[in-house]
N, C-alpha and C positions, 0 to 999 in steps of 0.2 A: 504494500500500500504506500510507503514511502518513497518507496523510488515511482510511482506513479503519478503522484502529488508533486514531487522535488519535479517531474518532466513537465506539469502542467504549470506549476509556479513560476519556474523555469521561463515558461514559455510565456506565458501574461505577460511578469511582470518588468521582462528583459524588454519588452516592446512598449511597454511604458516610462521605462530609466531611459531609453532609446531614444525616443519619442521626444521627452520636455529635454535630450539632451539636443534635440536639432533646432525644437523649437527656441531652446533658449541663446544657441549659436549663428541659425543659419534659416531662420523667419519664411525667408523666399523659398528655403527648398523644402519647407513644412507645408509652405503653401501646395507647394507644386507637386505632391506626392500624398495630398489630399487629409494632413496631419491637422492643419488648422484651414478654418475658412480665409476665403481675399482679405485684407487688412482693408479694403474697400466696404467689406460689409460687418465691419466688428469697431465699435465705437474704440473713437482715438487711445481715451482713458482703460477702458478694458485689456484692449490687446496691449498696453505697457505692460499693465498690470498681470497679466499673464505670460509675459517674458518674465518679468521678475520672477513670478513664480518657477516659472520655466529652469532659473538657473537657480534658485535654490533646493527646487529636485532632481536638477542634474548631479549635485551633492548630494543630498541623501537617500535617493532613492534604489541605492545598490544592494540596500541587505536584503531583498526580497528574493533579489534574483541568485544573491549571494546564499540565501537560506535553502533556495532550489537545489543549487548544485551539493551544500551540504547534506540535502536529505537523501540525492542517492548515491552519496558516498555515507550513506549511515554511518555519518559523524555526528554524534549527540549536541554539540554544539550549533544546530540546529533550529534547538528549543529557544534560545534566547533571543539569536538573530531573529528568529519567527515571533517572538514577540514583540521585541521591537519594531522591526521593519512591519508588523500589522498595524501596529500602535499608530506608528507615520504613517502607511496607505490609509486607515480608516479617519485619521484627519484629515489628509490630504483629500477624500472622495468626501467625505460630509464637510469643510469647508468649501470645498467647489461646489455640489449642488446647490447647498444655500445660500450662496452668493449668487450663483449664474440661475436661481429661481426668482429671488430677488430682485436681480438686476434685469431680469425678464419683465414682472410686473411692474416696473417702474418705465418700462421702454424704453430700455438700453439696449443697443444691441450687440449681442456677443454673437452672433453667427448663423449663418442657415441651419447647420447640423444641430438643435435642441435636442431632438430626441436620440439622435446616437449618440452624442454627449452621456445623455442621462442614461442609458442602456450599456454603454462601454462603465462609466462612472462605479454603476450599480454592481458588475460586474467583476470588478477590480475591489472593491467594499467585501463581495461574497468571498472571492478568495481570500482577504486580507483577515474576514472573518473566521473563515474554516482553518485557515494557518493557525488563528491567535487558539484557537478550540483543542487543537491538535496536539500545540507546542504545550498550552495548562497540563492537558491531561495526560501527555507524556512526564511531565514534571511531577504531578500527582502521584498517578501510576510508580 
């Protein structure tokens, strides 16, 4: 079950450390490879605001993917990275819905894509979820 987990976590959450690592580097080829919407259609304020973010999860966003590879090298040290790096995805995902909900109802516009936002978002939440589940009750256990 572990190394099944570690190839799925693996795989998530490497294309999300991925991800805010281009956006927070390289905007135009986020655009162009379908990562972020046009800066044409994302209020001026937003999309800074989401580089910013961008380069401070290009910093911390590596223990997940870090936590993956630990689990199918069934190295126990695992459990902790998995809590941690849960701890930071499941802020990460519920600070961005409430803001980009928010910022919705107020008509701001962050982008065409809402709802794969919220679908990818929710997503990244479930595993960051299941990981934090996984790492307690291995610690328990």
């Amino acid at each position: 079950m572990n190394i099944i987990w570690g190839i799925i976590l693996l795989s998530v959450t490497l294309k999300v450390w991925i991800g805010q690592i281009i956006i927070a580097f390289s905007p135009k080829i986020a655009e162009k490879i379908n990562i972020i919407d046009p800066e044409s259609d994302i209020d001026k304020t937003y999309f800074l605001d989401m580089r910013g973010v961008a380069f401070w999860d290009s910093i911390t966003l590596w223990i997940l993917p870090i936590t993956g590879i630990l689990l199918i090298l069934n190295n126990n040290l695992w459990t902790y990275f998995g809590l941690i790096g849960s701890g930071m995805y499941l802020y990460f995902v519920g600070r961005t819905i409430t803001s980009n909900l928010t910022l919705q109802r107020n008509n701001i516009k962050i982008g065409r894509s809402k709802k794969l936002k919220l679908l990818l978002l929710t997503l990244w939440g479930l595993v960051a979820f299941v990981t934090m589940i996984m790492a307690v009750t291995e610690l328990i256990l």
